[in-house]
Structures are given as structure tokens and as C-alpha cells.
N, C-alpha and C positions, 0 to 999 in steps of 0.2 A: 158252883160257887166255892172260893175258897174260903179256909178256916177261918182268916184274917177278916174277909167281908163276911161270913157269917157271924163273928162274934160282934163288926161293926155294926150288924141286920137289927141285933138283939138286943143294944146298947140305949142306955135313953140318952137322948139326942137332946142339946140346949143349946139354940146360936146368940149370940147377944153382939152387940156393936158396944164398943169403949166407945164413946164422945169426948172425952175430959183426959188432961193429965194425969189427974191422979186415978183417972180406972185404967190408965196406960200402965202405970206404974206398980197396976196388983199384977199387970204379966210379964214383969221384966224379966222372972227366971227364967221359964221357959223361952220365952222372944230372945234372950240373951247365949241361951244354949243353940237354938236351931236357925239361926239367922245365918249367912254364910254370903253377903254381898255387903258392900261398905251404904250402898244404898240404904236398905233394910235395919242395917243398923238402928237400935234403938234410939241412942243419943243423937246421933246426926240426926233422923226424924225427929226428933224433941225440938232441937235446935232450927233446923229449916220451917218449922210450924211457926217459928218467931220470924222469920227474916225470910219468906219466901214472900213478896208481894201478890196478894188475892187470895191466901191461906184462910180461908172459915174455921173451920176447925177440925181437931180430927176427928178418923174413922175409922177403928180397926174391928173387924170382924172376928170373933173368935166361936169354936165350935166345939161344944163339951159333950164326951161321953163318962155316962155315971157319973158324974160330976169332974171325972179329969178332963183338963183343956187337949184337946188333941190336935187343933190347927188354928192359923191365923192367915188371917188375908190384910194386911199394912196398907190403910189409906188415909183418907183426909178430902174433907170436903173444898174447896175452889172455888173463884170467880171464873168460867172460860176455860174453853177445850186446848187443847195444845194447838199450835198452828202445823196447817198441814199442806200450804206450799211455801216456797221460798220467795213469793214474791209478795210477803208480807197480806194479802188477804186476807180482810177480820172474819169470825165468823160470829153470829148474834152473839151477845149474852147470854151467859146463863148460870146455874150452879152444876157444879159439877162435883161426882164423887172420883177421885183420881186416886188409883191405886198406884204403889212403886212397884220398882223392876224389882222381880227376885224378890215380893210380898208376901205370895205364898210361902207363911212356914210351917213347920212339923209334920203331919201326916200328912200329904197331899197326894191322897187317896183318891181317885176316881170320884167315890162317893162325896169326901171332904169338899172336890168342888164345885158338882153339884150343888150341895150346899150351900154353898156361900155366893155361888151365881144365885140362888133361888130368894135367898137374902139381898141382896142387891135386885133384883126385880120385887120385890115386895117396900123396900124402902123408897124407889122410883113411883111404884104407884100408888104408894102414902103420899106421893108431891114433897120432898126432902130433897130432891137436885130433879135436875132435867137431862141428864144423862150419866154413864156412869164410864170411865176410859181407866182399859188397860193397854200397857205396853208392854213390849218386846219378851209377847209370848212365844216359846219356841213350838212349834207346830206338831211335835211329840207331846207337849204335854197335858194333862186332864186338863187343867185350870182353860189352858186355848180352845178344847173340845167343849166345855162345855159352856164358853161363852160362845161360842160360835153357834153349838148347838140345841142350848134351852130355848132362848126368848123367841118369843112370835114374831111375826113377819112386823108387824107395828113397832115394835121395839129392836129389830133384828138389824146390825151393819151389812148395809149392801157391799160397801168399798172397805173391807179391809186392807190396813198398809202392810204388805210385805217388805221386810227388809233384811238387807244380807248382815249379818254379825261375825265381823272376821275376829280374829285373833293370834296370836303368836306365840305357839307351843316352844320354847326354848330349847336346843340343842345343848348339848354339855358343854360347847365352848363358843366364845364369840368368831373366832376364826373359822369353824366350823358352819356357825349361820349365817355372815358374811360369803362363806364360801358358796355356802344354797342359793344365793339369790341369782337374781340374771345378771348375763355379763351389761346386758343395757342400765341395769341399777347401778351395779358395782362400779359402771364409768361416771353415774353420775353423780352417784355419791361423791368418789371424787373430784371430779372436776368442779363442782360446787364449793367442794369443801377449800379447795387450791385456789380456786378465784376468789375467795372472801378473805383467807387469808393472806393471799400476795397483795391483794387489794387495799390491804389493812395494816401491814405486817407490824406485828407486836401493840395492836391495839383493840385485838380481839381476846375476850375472854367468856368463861361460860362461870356463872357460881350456882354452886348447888344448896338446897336448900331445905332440912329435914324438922328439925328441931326448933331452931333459931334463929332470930331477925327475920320473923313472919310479916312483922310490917312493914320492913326494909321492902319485902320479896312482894306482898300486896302493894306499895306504891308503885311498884316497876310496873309489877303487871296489869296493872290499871294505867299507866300510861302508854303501855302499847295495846291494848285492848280498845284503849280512845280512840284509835288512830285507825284499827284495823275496821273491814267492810263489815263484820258482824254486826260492829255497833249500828250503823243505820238500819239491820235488820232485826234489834232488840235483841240480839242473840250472845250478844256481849259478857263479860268478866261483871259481876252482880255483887251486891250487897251479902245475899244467900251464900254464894260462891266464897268471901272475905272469911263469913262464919264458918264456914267449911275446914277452910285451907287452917284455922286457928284448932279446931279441933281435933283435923289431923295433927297437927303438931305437940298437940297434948295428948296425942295417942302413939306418938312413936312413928304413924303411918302416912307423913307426908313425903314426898318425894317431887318436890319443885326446882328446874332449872328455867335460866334467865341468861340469852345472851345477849350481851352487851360490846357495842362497835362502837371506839373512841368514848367510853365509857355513858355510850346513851343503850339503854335497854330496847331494845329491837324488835327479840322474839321470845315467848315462854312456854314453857310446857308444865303442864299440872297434870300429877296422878296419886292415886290412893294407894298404898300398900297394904292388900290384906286378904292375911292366910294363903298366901305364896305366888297373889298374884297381883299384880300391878292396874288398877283401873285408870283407863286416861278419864281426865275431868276436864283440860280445857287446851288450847294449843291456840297460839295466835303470832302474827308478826307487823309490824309496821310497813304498809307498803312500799317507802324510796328502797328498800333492800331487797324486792323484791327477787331479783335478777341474781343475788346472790345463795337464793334458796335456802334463810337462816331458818327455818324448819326444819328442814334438811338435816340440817349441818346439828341441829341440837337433838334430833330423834335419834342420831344414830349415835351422840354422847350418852343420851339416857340410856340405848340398850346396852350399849359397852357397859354400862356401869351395872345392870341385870344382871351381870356375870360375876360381879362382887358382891355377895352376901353382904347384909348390914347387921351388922352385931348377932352377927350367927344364923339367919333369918334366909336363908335361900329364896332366889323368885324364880318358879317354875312357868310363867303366863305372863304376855299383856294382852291386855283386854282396850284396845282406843275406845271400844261402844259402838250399839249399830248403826249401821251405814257403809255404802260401798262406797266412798270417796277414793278417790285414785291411789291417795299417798298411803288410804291405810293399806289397799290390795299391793301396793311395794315393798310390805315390810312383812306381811302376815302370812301365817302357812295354814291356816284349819278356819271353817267357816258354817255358819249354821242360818236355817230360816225362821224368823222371827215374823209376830203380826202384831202389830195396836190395830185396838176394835173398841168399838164404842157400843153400849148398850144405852137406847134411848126410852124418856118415860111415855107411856103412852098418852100425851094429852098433845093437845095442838102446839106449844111449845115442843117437844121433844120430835112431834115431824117437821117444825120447820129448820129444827137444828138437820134433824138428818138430811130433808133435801139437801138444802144451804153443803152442811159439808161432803155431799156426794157431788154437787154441783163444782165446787171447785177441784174435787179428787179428778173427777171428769176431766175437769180444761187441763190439772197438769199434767196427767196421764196423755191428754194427745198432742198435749204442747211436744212432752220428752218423745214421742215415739212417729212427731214431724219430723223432730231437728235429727233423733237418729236414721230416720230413713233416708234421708237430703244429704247427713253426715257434715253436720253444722251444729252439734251437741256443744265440744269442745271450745269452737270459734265463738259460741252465740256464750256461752259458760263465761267463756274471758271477758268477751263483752261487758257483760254483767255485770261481773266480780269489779274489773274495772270502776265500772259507773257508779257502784257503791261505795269504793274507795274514794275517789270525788266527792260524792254528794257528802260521804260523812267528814271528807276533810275541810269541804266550803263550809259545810253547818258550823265544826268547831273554829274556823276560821271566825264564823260571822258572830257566835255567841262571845268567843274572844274580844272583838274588837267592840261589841255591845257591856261586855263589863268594862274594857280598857277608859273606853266613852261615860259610861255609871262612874267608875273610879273619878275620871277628871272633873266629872258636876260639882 
């Protein structure tokens, strides 16, 4: 044993849960020193507890030795687990204790998360949620270990989600990490970028957006957010999302572009600037442009612009968020493995949640490892994508022509 967990051995131990704003707000100093993710962030958790739809209320765990706080665990109670395929599939009801990414703060000692997994299995089987969901634990760390490995098999996640978390370490110059990529990117970067523009000529432009005309920058992207396939999978540009991008802006830490073709806004990129790294928050485009790859064409403005410091501010990192999607493995050099795990309460409620979402874990898993054996991943992918582009453009069609209809009454 070492020094550090003997003198943690010896320590008197006190866990409590904040419930309320204002017992959030007897931990700001410390929350406000050891937080290091725009997630975790205090205020934005303040603010998303108002404007996240199905927010109960929060839940922050804190763990005191001798009376000093030595760690926190950042959560919030919920209506519903996150969904966990893409083909929209509910799973029951329930209350859920949902912790953020990058929650664990300050000493996240071994012991600290024991802790506070021990805490969260004792609040489950008080009957206060019917399960308790972390995400995008990285697989080195306590907090993963010991949800993985305290609770009992009745409470235990049989299906953990694996997911890869790429990112992109910056080089010293743009020329330089343009030069890293493959010759097969590097043609298509441009060629995309060539055909939108001769396509267009001098009616393409990109505006950027850090400080100001946040609502300029929100109507845009709520109009191609309309448009895009996300919306018919609820995955869309949100109310939440609006409070977000305002608070970046009164932090100095927004960094939004919007391109715009004959001056209709098209495609957008949202990200967080903070402590020297770039977080993607949202990315979308209007499908008739599809062919001309304005994703594309606005990811590799945003990174050119990584290379210019903002009022002295270096970006060392982007971070798009986990998942392996195609575009981010085209732009990213370093990657890590990550799990969301669910810890359920032991009562007939909390096994039917677990069946339920092992059962559907079940059918995506062998859905994705039919089409890759066949090698109709790709084909069946577009398919899809396609058909959600459709359906959400006939819905707004038809809700369209059902107000146009209301209006003439």
C-alpha cells in the first residue's frame, strides 16, 4: 500500500449527493479548479439542467476526507436511457441517474471510485432511478473498473458499448498535416472542394462565428439541421444545443462556421474551445448538396483556422467525440477505447430495462456484423441515410403545407 492510499485508509470518509442548485453551488471552487472538459463544466451543467428536455434534477456526488471534499462524480437524474441503436428503438421508461463525460473530478483514486460506484448502488436500491448510465469511460480508468466490476450480476451490464474516440493531435503547421494525410483524402479534399466552387463560382462563402450574431449563427443552423437525416432520428440541433452555443459566446469559447451557397446556409460546424482544445458539438448539411461534400469543404476551413491562434490562445487538439464514423477516421491521427455501461436497480423494473436493452444491443450487433461479412455495410448505410433524408423532408413538406392550409382558414 502506498503512502497516498494509507493516509486515504485512515481518513474519515463522508459521501453526500448535492440534489439542488444551491448545494451545487457550495462546490463551485473546487468543481471550478478541477474540471478540464467543456462538458463538466459547471455553468453549462447549470444551464443544460434548464433546457435539456427530461432533466429531473441534479446529482452530484461528492466524497469528503476530514471534512475536505476530495472528489465529485457530475450527474443528474433523467426521464430514459440514451438510445442505443440507430434505428430509433425506444427503450421502457424509466428514471435514470445519468452521469457526464469527463464527471469524475479531483482525486479519482481507485478508492474515490469505488466510492461513489458504491453510492450509486445504494441510491438504486433506495428506488431513486431504475438505472444509473455512464459514458465514454476510457478503459484504463478506475471509475470504468469499477463499474464494470462492483455490482452484482442482477445489477451488472451484460452489453457494454465499446466505442473508438479518435482525435487530432495537431502538427505545427497546416501544410504539414495536410501533408500526413493519404494521397486518396488529399484528392478529395480537393476535388470536392473544386466542384462546389466552379459550381458556384463566387457564390460560395463560409462565416465564422465566435463572439457575435449568435442568433444570426442559431437561425442558420436550425435551418439546415431541419433539413438534415438527424432530424427524423431526434438527433438534431436542440433547444439545449441554442443554450450552449450562447454560453460559449459569453465565454470567449465558441467557434462556429456556416457555409452558405447563393447565400442559403447549407452545412455547419459547432465546437467548444477549451484549454487548448477544440470539442466538436455538432456538424450537419442540407442533403441537395450532398454530392458537393459541404462537410468537407467546411472541416478542413475549421482546421486551417486551428493554426491560427485566437487572441493569443493556441489549439493544440480536436476532439469531433466518440465514434468511428468514416469522416472523423479521415481527419484524426490518435484514438482510444471508450465504454457506456449501465448499472441497473435491483427490482423487476431495472431487469426489464436490462433485458430490453441487451435485446436490442443483441439485433444491432448482428445486424452490423451480417452486412460486414456480405460487405453491404456501406451500401445498406446509404441506403438508410438516404431514406431518412426523405422521410424528414416529406414530414417538413407536409407540416408545411398543413400550416400554409391553418393560415388560409
Amino acid at each position: 500500500m502506498s503512502l497516498e492510499e494509507a493516509n486515504a485508509a485512515s481518513a474519515d470518509v463522508n459521501v453526500q449527493a448535492a440534489r439542488s442548485v444551491a448545494e451545487i453551488e457550495r462546490l463551485r471552487a473546487e468543481w471550478t479548479a478541477w474540471h478540464c472538459h467543456p462538458n463538466s463544466d459547471i455553468d453549462y451543467f447549470l444551464a443544460n439542467l434548464q433546457t435539456t428536455p427530461g432533466t429531473l434534477s441534479p446529482h452530484v456526488i461528492s466524497v469528503y476526507r476530514d471534512s475536505v471534499l476530495d472528489c465529485l462524480l457530475v450527474g443528474k437524474l433523467q426521464q430514459g436511457l440514451s438510445p442505443v441503436s440507430s434505428l430509433g428503438i425506444s427503450l421502457p421508461p424509466a428514471r435514470v441517474l445519468f452521469f457526464v463525460t469527463e464527471g469524475f473530478l479531483g482525486n479519482q483514486s481507485t478508492e474515490n471510485a469505488e466510492l461513489v460506484v458504491r453510492e450509486v448502488l445504494h441510491c438504486l436500491g433506495q428506488g431513486l432511478a431504475d438505472a444509473a448510465e455512464f459514458n465514454d469511460l476510457p478503459e484504463y480508468s478506475p471509475l470504468y473498473r469499477a463499474v464494470k466490476g462492483i455490482p452484482g450480476i442482477r445489477c451488472r451490464d451484460g452489453s457494454p458499448v465499446a466505442r473508438t474516440h479518435r482525435r487530432l493531435v495537431l502538427p505545427a503547421t497546416f501544410h504539414e498535416y495536410f501533408r500526413g494525410l493519404s494521397s486518396k483524402e488529399r484528392s478529395n479534399f480537393r476535388a470536392h472542394g473544386k466542384l462546389l466552387l466552379n459550381s458556384f463560382p463566387g457564390k460560395v462563402r463560409v462565416d465564422r462565428f465566435c463572439e457575435h450574431q449568435v442568433d444570426i449563427l442559431i437561425r442558420d443552423v436550425e435551418t439546415v439541421a431541419a433539413k438534415s437525416y438527424q432530424c427524423a432520428l431526434g438527433t438534431g440541433f436542440t433547444v439545449a444545443d441554442a443554450s450552449a452555443l450562447r454560453l460559449d459566446a459569453q465565454n470567449s469559447a465558441l467557434r462556429a462556421y456556416v457555409l452558405y451557397v447563393e447565400s442559403e446556409p447549407c452545412a455547419f460546424l459547432l465546437a467548444t474551445w477549451y484549454k487548448g482544445t477544440l470539442y466538436g458539438r455538432s456538424i450537419g448539411y442540407v442533403p441537395k448538396y450532398r454530392r458537393f461534400a459541404p462537410g468537407q469543404y467546411l472541416l478542413m476551413r475549421f482546421i486551417e483556422d486551428c493554426f491560427r491562434p485566437v487572441a493569443g490562445q493556441p489549439t493544440i487538439a480536436i476532439d469531433p467525440g466518440p465514434g468511428a464514423h468514416q469522416y472523423k477516421r479521415s481527419f484524426t491521427n490518435h484514438e482510444t477505447r471508450e465504454y457506456s455501461i449501465v448499472i441497473y436497480a435491483p427490482t423487476a423494473k431495472g431487469a426489464l430495462l436490462n433485458v430490453a436493452r441487451t435485446l436490442v444491443l443483441f439485433g444491432a450487433r448482428a445486424g452490423k456484423a451480417l452486412l460486414a461479412k456480405t460487405g453491404l455495410t456501406d451500401k445498406v448505410w446509404k441506403i438508410w441515410k438516404t431514406w431518412r433524408e426523405r422521410s424528414t423532408s416529406s414530414g417538413r413538406a407536409s407540416r408545411e403545407q398543413s400550416k400554409a392550409a391553418g393560415t388560409g382558414s
